[in-house]
PAVEX-275552 format. One record per residue (C-alpha): residue in three letters; chain; x, y, z. Coordinates in pm, 1 decimal, always signed. Layout:
[lovex "ALA"; "A"; [X; Y; Z]]
...
***
This chain:
[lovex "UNK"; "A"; [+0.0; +0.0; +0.0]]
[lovex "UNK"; "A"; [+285.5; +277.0; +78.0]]
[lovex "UNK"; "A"; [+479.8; +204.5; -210.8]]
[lovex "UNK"; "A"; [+171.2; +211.7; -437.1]]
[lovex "UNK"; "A"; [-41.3; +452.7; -282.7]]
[lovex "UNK"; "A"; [+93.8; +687.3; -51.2]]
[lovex "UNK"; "A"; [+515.2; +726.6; -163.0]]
[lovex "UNK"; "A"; [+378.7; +814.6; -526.8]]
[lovex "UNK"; "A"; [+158.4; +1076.7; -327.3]]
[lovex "UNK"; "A"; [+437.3; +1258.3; -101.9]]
[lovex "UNK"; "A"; [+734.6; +1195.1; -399.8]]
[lovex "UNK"; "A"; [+525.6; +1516.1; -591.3]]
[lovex "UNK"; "A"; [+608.7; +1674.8; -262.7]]
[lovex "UNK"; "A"; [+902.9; +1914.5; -213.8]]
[lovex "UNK"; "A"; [+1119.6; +1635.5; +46.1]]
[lovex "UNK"; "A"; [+1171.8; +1852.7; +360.6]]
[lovex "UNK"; "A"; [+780.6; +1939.5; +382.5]]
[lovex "UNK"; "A"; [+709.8; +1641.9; +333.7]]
[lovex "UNK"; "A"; [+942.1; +1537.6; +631.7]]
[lovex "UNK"; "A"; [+780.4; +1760.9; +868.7]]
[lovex "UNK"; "A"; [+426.7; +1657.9; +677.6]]
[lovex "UNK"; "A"; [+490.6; +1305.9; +769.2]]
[lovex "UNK"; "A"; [+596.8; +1397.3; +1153.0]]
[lovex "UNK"; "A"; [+264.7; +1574.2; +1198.0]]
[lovex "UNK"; "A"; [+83.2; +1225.3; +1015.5]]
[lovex "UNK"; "A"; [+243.7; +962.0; +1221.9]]
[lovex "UNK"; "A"; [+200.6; +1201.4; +1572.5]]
[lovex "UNK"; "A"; [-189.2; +1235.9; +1464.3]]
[lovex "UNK"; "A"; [-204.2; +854.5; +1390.0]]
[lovex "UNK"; "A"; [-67.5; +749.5; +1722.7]]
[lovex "UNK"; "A"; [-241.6; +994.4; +1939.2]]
[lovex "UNK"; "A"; [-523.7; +731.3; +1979.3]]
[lovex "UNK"; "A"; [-428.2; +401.1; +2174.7]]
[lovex "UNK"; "A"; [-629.9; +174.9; +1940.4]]
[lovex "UNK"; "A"; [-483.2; +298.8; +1657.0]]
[lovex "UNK"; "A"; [-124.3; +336.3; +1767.5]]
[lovex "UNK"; "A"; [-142.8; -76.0; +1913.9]]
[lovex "UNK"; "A"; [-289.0; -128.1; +1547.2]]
[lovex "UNK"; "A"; [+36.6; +58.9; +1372.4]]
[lovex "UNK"; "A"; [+222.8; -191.3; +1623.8]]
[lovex "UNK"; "A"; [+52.6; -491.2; +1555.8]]
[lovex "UNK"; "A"; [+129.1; -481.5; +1157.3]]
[lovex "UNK"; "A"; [+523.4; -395.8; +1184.7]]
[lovex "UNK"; "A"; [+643.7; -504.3; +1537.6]]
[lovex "UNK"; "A"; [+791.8; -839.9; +1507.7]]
[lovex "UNK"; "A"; [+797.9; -1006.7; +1891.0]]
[lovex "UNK"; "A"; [+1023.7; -1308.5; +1877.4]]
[lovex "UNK"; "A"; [+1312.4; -1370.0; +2159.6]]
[lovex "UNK"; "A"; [+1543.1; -1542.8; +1900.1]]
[lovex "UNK"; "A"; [+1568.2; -1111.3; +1758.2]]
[lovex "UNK"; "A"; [+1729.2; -992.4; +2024.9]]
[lovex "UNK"; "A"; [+2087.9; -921.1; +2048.9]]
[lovex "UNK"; "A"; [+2359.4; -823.6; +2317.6]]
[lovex "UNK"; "A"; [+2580.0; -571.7; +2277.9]]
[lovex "UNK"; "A"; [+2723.3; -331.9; +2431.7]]
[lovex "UNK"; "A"; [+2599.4; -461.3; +2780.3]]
[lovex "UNK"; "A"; [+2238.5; -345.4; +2646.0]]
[lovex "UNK"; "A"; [+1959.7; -592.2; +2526.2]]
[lovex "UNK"; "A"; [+1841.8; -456.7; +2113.5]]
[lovex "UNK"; "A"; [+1489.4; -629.6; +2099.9]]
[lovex "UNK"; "A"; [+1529.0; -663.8; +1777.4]]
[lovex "UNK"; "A"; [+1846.9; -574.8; +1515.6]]
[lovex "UNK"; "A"; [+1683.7; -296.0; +1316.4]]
[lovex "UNK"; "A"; [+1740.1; +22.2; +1428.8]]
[lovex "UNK"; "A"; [+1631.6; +387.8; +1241.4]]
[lovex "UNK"; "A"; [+1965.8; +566.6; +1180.1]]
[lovex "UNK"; "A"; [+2015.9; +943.4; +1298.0]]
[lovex "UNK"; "A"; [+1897.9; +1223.5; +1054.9]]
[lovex "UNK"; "A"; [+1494.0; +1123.3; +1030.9]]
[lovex "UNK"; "A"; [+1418.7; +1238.8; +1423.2]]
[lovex "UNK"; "A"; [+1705.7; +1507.5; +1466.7]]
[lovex "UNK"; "A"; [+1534.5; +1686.1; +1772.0]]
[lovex "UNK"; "A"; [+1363.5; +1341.7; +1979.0]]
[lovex "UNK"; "A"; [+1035.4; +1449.1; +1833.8]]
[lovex "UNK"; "A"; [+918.9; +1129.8; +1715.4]]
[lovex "UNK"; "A"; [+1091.7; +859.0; +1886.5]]
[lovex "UNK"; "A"; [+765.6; +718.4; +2106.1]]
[lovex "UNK"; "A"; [+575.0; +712.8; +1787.8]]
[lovex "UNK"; "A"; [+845.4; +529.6; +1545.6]]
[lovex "UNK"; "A"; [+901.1; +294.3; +1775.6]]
[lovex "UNK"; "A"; [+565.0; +118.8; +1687.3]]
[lovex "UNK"; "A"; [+676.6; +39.8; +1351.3]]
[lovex "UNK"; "A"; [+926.6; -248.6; +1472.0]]
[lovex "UNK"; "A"; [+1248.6; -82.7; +1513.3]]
[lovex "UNK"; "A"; [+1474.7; -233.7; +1781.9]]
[lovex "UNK"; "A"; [+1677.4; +102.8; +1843.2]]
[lovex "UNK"; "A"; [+1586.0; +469.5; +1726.4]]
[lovex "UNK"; "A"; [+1909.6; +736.3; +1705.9]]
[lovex "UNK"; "A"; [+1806.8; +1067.7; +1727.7]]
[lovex "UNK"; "A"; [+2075.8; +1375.8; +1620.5]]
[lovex "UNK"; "A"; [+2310.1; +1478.1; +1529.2]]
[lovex "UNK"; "A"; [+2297.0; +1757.7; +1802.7]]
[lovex "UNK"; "A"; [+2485.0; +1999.1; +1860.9]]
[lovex "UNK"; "A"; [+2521.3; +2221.4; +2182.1]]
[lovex "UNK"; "A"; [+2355.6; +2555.7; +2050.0]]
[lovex "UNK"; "A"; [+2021.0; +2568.0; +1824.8]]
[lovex "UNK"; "A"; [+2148.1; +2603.3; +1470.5]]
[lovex "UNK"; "A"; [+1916.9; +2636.7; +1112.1]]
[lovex "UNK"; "A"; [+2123.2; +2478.1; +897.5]]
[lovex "UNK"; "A"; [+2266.1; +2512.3; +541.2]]
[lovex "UNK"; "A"; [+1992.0; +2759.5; +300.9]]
[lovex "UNK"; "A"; [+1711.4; +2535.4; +129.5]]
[lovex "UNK"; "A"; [+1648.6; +2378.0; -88.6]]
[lovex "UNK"; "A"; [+1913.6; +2109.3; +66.1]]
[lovex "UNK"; "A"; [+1708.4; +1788.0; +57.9]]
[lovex "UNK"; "A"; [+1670.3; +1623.4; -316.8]]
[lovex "UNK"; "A"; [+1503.2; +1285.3; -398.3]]
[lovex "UNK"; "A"; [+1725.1; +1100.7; -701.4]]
[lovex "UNK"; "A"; [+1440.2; +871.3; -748.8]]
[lovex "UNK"; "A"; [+1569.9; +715.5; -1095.2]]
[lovex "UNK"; "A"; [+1854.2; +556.6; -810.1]]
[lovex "UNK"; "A"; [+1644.2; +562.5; -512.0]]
[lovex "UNK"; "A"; [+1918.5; +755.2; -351.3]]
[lovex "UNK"; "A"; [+1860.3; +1113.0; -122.1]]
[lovex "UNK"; "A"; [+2086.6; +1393.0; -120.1]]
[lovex "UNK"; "A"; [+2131.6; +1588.8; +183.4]]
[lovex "UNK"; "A"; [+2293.9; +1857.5; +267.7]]
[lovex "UNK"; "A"; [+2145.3; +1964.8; +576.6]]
[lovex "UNK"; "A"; [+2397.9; +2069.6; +765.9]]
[lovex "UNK"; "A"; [+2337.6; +1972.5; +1128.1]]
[lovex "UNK"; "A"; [+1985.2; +2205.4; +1180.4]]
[lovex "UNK"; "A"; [+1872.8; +2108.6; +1499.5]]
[lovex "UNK"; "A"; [+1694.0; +2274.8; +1806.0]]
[lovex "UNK"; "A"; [+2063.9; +2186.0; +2029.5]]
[lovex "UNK"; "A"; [+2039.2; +1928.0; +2284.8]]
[lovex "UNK"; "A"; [+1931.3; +2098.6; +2581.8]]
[lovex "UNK"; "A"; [+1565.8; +2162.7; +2381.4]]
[lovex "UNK"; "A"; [+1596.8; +1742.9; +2301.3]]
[lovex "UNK"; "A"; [+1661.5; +1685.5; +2651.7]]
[lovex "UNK"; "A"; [+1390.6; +1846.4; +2788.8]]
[lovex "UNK"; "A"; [+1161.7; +1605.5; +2516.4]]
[lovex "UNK"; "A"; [+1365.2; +1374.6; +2642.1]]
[lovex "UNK"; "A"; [+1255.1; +1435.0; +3020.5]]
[lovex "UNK"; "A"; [+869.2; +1432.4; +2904.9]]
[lovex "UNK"; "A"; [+866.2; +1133.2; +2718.1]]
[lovex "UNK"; "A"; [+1056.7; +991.7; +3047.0]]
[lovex "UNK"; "A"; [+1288.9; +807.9; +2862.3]]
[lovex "UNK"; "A"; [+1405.5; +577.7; +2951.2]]
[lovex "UNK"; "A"; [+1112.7; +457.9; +3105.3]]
[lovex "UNK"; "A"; [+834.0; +503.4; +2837.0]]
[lovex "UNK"; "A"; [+999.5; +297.7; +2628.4]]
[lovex "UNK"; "A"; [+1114.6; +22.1; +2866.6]]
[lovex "UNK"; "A"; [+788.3; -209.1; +2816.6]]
[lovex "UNK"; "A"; [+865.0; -170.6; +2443.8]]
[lovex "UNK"; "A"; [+1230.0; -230.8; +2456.4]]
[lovex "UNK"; "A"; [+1350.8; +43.9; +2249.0]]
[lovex "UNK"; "A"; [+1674.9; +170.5; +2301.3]]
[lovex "UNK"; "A"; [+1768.4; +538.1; +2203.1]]
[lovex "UNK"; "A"; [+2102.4; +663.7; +2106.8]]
[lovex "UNK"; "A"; [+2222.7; +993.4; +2064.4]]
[lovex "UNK"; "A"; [+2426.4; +1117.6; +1790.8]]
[lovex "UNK"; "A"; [+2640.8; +1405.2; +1847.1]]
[lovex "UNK"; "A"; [+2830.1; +1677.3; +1648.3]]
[lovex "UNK"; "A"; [+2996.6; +2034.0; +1682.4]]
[lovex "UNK"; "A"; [+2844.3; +2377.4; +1589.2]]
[lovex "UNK"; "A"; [+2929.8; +2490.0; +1215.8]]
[lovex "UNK"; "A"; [+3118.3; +2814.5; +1380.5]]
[lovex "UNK"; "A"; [+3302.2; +2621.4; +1655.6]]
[lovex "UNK"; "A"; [+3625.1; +2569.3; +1484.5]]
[lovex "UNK"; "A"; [+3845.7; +2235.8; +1477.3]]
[lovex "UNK"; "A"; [+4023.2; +2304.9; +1731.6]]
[lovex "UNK"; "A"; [+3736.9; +2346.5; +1992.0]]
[lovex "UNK"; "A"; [+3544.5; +2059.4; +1874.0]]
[lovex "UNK"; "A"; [+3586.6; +1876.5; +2178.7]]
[lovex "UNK"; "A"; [+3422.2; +2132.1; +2434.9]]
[lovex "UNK"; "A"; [+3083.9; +2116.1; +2207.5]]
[lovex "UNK"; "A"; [+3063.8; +1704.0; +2173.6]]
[lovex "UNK"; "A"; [+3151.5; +1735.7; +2591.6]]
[lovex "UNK"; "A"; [+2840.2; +1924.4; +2618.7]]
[lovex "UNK"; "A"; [+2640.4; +1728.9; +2406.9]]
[lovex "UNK"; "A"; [+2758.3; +1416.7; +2635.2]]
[lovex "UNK"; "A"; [+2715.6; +1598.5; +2949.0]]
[lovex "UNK"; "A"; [+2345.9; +1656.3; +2846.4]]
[lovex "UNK"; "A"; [+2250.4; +1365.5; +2714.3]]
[lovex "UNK"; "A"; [+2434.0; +1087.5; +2928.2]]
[lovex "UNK"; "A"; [+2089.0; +1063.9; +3153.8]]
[lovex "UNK"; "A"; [+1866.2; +1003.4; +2891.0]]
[lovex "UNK"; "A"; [+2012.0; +817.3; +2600.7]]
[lovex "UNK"; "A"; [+2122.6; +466.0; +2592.2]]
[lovex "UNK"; "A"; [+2453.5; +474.4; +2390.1]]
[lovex "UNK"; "A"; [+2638.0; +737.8; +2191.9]]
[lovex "UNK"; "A"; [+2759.6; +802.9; +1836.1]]
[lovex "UNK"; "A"; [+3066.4; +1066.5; +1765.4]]
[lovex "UNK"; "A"; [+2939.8; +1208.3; +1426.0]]
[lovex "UNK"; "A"; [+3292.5; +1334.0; +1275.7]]
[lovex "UNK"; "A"; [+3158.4; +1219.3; +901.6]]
[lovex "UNK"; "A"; [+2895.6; +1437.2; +782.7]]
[lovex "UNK"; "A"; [+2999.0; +1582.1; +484.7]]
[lovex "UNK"; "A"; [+2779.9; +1877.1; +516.1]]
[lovex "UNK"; "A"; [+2972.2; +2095.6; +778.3]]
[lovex "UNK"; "A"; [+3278.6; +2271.0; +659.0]]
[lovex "UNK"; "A"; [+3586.8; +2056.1; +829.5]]
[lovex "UNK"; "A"; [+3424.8; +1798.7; +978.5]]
[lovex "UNK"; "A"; [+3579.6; +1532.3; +795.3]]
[lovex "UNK"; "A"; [+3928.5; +1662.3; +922.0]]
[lovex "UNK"; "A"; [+3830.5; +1525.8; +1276.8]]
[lovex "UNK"; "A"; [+3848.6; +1202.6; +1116.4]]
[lovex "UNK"; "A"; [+4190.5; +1210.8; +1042.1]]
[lovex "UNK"; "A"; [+4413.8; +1028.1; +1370.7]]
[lovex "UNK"; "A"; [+4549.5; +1257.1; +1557.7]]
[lovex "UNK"; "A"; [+4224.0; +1455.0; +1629.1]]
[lovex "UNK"; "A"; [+4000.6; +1202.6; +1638.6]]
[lovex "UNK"; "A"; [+4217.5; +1038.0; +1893.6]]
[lovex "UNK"; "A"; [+4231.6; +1310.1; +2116.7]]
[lovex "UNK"; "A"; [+3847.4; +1399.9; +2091.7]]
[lovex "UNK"; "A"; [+3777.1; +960.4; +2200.6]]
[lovex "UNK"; "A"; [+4002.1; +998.0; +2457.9]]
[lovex "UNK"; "A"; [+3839.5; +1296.4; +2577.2]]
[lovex "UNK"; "A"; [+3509.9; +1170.9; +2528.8]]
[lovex "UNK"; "A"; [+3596.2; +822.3; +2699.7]]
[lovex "UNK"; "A"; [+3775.5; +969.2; +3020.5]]
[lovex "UNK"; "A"; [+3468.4; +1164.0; +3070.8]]
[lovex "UNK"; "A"; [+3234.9; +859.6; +3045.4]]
[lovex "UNK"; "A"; [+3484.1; +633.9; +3256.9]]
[lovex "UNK"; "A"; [+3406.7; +898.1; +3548.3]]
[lovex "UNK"; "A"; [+3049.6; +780.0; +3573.8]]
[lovex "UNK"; "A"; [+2915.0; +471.2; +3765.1]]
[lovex "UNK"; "A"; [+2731.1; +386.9; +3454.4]]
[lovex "UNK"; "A"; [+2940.6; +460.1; +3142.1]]
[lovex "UNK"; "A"; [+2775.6; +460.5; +2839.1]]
[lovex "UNK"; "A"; [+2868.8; +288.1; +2505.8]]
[lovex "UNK"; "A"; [+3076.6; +490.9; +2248.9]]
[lovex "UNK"; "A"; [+3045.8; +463.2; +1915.2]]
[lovex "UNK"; "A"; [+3233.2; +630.0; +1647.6]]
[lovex "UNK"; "A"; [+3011.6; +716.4; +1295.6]]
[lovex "UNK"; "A"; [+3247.9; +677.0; +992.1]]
[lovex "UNK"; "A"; [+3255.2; +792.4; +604.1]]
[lovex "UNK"; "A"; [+3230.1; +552.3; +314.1]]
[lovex "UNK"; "A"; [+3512.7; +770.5; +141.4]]
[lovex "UNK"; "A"; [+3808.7; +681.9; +391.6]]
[lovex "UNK"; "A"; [+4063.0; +468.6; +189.4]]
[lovex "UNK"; "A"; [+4166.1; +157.7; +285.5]]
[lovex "UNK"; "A"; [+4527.3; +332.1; +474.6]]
[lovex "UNK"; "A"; [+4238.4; +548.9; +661.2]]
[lovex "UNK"; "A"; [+4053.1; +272.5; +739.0]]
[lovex "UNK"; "A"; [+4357.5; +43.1; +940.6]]
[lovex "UNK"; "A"; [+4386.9; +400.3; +1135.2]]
[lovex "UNK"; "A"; [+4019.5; +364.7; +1263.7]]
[lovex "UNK"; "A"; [+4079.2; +12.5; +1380.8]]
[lovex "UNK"; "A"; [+4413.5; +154.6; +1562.2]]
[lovex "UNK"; "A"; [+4244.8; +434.6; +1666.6]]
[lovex "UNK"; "A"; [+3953.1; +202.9; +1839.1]]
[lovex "UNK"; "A"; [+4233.8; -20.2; +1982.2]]
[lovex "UNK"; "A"; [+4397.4; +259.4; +2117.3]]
[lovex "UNK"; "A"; [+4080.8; +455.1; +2283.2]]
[lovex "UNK"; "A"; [+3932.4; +118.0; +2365.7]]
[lovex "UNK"; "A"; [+3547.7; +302.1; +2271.3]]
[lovex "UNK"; "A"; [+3345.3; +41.3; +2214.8]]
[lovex "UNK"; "A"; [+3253.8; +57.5; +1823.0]]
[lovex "UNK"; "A"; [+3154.6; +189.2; +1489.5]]
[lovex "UNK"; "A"; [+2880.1; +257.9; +1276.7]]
[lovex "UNK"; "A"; [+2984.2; +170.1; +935.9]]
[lovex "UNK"; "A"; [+2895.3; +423.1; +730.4]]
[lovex "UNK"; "A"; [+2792.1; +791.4; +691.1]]
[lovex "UNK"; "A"; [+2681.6; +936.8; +354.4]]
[lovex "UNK"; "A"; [+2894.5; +947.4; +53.0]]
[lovex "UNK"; "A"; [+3048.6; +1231.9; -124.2]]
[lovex "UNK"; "A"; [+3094.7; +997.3; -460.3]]
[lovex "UNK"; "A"; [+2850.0; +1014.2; -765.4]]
[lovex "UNK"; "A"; [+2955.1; +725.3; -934.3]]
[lovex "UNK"; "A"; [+2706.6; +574.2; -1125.8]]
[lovex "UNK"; "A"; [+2422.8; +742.9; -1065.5]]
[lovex "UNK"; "A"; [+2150.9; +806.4; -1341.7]]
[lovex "UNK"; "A"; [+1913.3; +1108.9; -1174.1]]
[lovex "UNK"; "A"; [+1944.7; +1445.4; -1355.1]]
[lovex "UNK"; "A"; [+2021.7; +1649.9; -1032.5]]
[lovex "UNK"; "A"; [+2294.1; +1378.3; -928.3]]
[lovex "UNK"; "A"; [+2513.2; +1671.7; -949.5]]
[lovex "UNK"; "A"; [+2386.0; +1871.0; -609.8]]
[lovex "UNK"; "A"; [+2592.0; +1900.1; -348.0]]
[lovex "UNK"; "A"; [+2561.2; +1710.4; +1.8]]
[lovex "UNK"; "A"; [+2602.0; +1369.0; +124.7]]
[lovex "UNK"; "A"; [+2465.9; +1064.5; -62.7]]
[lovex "UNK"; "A"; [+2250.9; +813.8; +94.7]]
[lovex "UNK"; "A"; [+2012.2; +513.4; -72.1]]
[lovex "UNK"; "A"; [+2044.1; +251.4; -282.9]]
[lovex "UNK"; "A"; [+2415.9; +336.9; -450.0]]
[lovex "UNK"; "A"; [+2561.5; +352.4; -85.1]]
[lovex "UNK"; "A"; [+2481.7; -26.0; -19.7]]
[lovex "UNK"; "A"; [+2791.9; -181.9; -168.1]]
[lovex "UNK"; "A"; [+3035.7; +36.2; -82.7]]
[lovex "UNK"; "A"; [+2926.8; +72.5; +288.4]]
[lovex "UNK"; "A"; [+2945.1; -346.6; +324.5]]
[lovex "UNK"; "A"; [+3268.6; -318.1; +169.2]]
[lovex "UNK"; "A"; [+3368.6; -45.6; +467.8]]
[lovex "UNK"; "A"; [+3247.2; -332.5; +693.4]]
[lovex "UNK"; "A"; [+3362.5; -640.0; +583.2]]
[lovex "UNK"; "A"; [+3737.1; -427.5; +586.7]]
[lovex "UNK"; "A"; [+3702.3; -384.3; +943.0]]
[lovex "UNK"; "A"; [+3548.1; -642.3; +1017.8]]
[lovex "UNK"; "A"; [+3857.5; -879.5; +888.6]]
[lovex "UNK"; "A"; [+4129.7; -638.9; +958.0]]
[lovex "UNK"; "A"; [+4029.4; -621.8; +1275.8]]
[lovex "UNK"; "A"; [+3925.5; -1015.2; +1311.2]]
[lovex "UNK"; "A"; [+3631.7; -846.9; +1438.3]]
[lovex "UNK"; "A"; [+3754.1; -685.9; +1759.9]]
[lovex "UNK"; "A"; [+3464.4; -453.6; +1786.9]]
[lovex "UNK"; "A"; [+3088.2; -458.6; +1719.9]]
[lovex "UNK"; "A"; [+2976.5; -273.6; +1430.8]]
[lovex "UNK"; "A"; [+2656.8; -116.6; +1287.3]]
[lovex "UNK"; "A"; [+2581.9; -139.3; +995.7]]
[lovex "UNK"; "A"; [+2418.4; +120.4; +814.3]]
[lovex "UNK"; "A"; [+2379.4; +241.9; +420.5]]
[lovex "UNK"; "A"; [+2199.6; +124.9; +137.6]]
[lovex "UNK"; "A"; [+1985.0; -118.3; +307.7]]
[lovex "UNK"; "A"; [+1642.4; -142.7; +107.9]]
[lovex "UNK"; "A"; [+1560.0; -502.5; +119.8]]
[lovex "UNK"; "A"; [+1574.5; -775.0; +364.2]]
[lovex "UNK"; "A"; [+1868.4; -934.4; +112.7]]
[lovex "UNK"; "A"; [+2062.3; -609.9; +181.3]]
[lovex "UNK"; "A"; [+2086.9; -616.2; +531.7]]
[lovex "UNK"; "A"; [+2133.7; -1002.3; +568.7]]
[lovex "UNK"; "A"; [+2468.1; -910.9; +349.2]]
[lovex "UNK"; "A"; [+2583.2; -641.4; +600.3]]
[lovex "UNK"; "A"; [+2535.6; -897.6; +894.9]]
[lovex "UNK"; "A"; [+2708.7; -1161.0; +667.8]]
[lovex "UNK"; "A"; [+3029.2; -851.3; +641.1]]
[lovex "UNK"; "A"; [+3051.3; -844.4; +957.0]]
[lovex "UNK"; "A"; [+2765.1; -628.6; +1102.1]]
[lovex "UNK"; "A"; [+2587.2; -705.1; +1429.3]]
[lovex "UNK"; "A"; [+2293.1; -433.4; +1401.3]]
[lovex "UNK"; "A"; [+2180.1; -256.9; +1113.0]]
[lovex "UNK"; "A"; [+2003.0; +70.1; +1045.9]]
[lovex "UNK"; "A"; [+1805.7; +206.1; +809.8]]
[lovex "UNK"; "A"; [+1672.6; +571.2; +647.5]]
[lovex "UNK"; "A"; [+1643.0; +642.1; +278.4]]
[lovex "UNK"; "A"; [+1505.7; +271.4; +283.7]]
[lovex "UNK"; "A"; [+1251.5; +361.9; +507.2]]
[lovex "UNK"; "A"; [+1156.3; +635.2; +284.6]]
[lovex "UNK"; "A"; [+1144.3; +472.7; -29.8]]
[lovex "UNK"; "A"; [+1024.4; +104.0; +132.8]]
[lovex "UNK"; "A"; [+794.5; +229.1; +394.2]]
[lovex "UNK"; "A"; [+767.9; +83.4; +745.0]]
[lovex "UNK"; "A"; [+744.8; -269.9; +636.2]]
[lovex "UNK"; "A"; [+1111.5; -289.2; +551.3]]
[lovex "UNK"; "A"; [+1153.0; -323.3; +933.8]]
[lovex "UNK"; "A"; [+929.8; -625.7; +946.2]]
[lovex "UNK"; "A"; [+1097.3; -790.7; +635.2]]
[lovex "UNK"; "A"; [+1415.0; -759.2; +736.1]]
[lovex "UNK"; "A"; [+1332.6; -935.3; +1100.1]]
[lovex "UNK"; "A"; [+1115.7; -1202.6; +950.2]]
[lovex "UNK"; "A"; [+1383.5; -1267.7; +727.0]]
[lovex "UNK"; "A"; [+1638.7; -1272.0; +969.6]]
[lovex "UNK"; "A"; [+1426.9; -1535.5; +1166.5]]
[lovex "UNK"; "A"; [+1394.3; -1752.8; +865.4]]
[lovex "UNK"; "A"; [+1794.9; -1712.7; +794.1]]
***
């Protein structure tokens, strides 16, 4: 029914109202109980042999939405009823920031790839803590078993060099309400980002980062977010740099900046790449780590994922969770169901 009814419908759509068009639609649907249990009853797959540990935390299920599609914690009560194990909401940063100009969101639906060039707009963390705090998370979601991570990034005008102080503050806010954390150093879309990637940097900022979360009684895991574009040299520095920092793993990968065989006409805008010509080269990211590093960290796998087949191959790379976004766009909600049925059946 989506894909025949309703994505033909919001594709004539300009893509960023139709985001927010789409938050209002699935808050409205699940406002009533009896509806919002119905929503659950089509997509939610309840079956023990799903869930997975890792990290010290229980995933009820292996399918988790990636961050980008509920930036602010908006939504995350209300996605959770269509199946997903784990919603990650960000990237945040510590002050409230608009964004790159529109128009900076473009469907390339001859590839069924998105290009995005957002540019971290957010409401900053202290407004997603305090929707944290109402929704009570953790505790409204604890019957449903949905963990929430929180992705976290630097203001465009903080510069390089005092990257640190802004993911600290992000950390410091969040660490009471979030479940596990993802250092976002790959988004294309914020001038020098990508330079925290490199190793002396990013070592510093995980060591940072971990210190602070060893001085809790309940440390948190920490992930690190990668780009598909790091070469292979780039890549044996991550797994160094995770040995090293001992954080506790990666999410394999962030948008592209390649444009390699795309067919769209506006293939050409600027912005980070996501869909169905990410798949490949993301599993290739994975299984890399995965063998270079005889698989001395989890990973998440995330990137491409449109079909049940798709994420089966990330899990056979060398993923233990997968995520999914432009999927979910161009699939609709019962892409999380496939995937975990599928999964049973594998």
């Amino acid at each position: 029914m989506y894909k025949i009814l309703i994505r033909p419908i919001l594709f004539w759509f300009d893509p960023e109202k139709v985001h927010h068009f789409t938050f209002k639609l699935i808050r409205f649907l699940n406002k009533t109980p009896l509806l919002s249990s119905f929503i659950r009853s089509m997509y939610f797959v309840e079956d023990k042999r799903l869930e997975k540990q890792l990290f010290g935390l229980t995933f009820k299920n292996p399918v988790g939405l990636a961050a980008g599609f509920d930036k602010d914690a908006k939504l995350f009560n209300e996605l959770s009823n269509f199946g997903f194990g784990f919603i990650e909401i960000g990237t945040l940063t510590p002050k409230p920031q608009s964004g790159n100009p529109k128009k900076r969101l473009f469907r390339l639906k001859a590839d069924s790839a998105i290009i995005n060039r957002m540019g971290f707009n957010n409401g900053g963390v202290f407004e997603a803590v305090e929707r944290l705090k109402k929704n009570n998370h953790p505790t409204a979601l604890k019957a449903k078993g949905v963990l929430i991570g929180g992705n976290i990034g630097k203001n465009k005008l903080t510069p390089n060099e005092n990257a640190v102080d802004d993911y600290l503050i992000c950390f410091e806010a969040l660490f009471d309400y979030v479940d596990y954390f993802v250092v976002n150093v790959s988004s294309p879309n914020t001038p020098n980002l990508r330079e925290l990637q490199d190793k002396e940097p990013l070592t510093r900022l995980l060591n940072i980062l971990k210190m602070e979360n060893l001085k809790r009684s309940n440390p948190k895991p920490l992930l690190l977010k990668i780009a598909p574009d790091l070469t292979n040299e780039q890549l044996i520095d991550i797994i160094d740099i995770i040995e090293t920092t001992k954080i506790d793993g990666v999410i394999a990968t962030n948008t592209t900046i390649s444009r390699e065989s795309l067919t769209s006409n506006n293939k050409s805008e600027t912005g980070g790449l996501s869909g169905k010509p990410l798949n490949k080269r993301s599993t290739e990211v994975i299984k890399f780590l995965a063998d270079k590093s005889n698989k001395a960290f989890p990973i998440i796998g995330v990137g491409g994922i449109h079909s049940a087949f798709d994420a089966l191959e990330k899990i056979k790379a060398g993923a233990d969770l997968v995520q999914v976004y432009t999927g979910f766009i161009y699939e609709g909600p019962k892409l999380i169901k496939e995937i975990n049925k599928a999964l049973l059946n594998h």
